[in-house]
N, C-alpha and C positions, 0 to 999 in steps of 0.2 A: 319338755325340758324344765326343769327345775335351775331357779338362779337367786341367789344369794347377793343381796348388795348388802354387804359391810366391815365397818372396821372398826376396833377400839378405841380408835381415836374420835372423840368428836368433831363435829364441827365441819364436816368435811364436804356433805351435798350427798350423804347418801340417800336419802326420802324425797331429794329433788330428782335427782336419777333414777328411783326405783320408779317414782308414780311417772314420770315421761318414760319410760319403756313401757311399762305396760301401756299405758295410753295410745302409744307407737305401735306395740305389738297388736293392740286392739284393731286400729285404724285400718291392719291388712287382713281382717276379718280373723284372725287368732282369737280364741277362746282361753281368756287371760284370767287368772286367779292372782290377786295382790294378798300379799300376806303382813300386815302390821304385826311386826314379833317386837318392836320398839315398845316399851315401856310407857313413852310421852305418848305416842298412839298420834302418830304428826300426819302419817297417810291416812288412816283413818277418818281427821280433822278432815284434810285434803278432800276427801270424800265426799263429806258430809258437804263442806262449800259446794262441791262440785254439785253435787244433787242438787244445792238447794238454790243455785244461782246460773244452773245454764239448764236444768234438766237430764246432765248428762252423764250416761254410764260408760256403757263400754267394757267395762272389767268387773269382777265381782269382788269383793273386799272382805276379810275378815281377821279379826283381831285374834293371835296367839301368843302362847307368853310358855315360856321354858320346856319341859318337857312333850308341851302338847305340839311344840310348835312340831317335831319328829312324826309324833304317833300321827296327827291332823293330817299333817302334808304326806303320808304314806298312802291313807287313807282317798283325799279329795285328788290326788296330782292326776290318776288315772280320767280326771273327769275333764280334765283341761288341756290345752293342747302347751298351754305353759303358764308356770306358774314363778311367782318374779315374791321374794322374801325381804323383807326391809328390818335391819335389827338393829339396835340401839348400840350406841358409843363407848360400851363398855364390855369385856370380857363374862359375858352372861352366858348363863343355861341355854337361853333358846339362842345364840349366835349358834354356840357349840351344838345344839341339835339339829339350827339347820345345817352344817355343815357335811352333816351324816347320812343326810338324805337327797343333798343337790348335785348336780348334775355340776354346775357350773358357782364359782366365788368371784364378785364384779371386787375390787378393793380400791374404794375412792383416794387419792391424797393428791392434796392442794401443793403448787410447790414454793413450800415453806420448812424452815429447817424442821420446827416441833414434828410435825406431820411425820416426813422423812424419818427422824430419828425413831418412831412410832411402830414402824411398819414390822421391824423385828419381833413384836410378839403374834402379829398376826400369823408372820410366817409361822411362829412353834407351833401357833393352832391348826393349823395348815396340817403342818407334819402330825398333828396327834390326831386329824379328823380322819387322815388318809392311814391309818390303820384299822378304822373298820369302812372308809368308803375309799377305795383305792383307784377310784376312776373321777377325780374329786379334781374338777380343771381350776386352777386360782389364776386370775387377769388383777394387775395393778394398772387403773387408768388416772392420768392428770387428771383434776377438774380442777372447776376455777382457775385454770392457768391463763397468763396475763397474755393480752394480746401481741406483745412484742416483746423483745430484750430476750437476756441469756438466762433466766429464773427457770424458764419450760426445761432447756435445754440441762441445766446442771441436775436438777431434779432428776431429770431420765438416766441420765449417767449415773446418779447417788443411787437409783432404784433396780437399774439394771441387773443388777449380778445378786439380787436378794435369793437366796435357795427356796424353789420352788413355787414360785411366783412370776409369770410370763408378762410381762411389759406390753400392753396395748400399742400400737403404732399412733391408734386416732387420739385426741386429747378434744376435751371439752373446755372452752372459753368461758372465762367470766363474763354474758351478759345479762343485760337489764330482762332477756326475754324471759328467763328462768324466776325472778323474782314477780313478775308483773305476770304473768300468767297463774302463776301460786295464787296471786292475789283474787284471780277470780274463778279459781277450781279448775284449772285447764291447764293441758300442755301446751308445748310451744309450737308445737304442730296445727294447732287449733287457734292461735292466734295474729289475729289482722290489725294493722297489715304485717305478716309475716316477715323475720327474723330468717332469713335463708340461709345465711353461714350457722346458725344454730340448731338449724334444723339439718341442714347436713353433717355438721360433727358428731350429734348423736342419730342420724341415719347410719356415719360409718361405723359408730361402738356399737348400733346397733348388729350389723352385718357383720362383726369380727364374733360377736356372740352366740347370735341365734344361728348365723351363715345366711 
């Protein structure tokens, strides 16, 4: 399976979501290919801490940027049993290429109005990827959504009815584990003492995607 995490919008936690699935995906013995198509090369970074402060891999990593991100991943996906795409915050080349060759499109947004109001150009890309990849699944998931109050709740309703973009049930929580784990090249899976509610929220985005 090929999966695409991204949006136009910045800022949103996509390169925190892409390197914790692969690292999730890795952990149940999946043959995971991480693809940096981001521009700031943030998973990359991630990487490079990761090797150089725990030892640890797990996924194999490499850096593509616009047209190659297509031709690359046409080429390596056959090698992997899934490969997880991370792209930059803005309406570029390699978003648009990977969108032509995935399988699946993760669309992060926080809920906040900017975000929300955002999400409309994703959908047109949406619609213009799925005229040459017509089996082109798009999922819109919370992240960062606040542990309580009616923010989650009105966001899901604003998001709901977008054309052609299927609403996640699971949402992922704003915690400290996502940030303090970054900090030392690891997922949240992998750090003690363990974050349980964080590790099951994205256990279940993990399960709405991979199955």
């Amino acid at each position: 399976m090929i999966l695409t995490v991204g949006n136009t919008k910045g800022g949103v936690g996509k390169t925190t979501i892409a390197v914790n699935l692969a690292i999730l995906r890795a952990a149940t013995g999946r043959d995971v290919l991480l693809v940096d198509a981001d521009a700031q090369g943030s998973a990359s970074v991630f990487s490079e801490i990761r090797a150089e402060q725990g030892g640890r891999s797990g996924y194999t990593v490499v850096g593509l940027h616009g047209g190659a991100v297509r031709t690359q991943v046409r080429l390596l996906a056959p090698k992997y049993h899934e490969v997880v795409i991370d792209v930059g915050g803005n309406d570029t080349a390699g978003l648009r290429a990977a969108l032509t060759v995935s399988d699946a499109l993760l669309v992060p947004v926080q809920p906040r109005s900017f975000d929300i109001w955002a999400i409309a150009q994703m959908a047109s890309l949406v619609a213009e990827a799925r005229e040459l990849n017509e089996t082109l699944r798009a999922f819109i998931v919370i992240n960062a959504a606040d542990a309580q109050g009616r923010d989650n709740a009105a966001a899901r309703e604003a998001l709901s009815d977008v054309a052609g973009l299927e609403m996640i049930e699971a949402h992922l929580v704003r915690r400290k584990a996502y940030p303090n784990a970054a900090a030392q090249g690891a997922g949240i899976i992998e750090m003690q003492p363990a974050d349980a509610k964080a590790i099951e929220e994205l256990s279940a985005l993990a399960a709405t995607l991979f199955g």
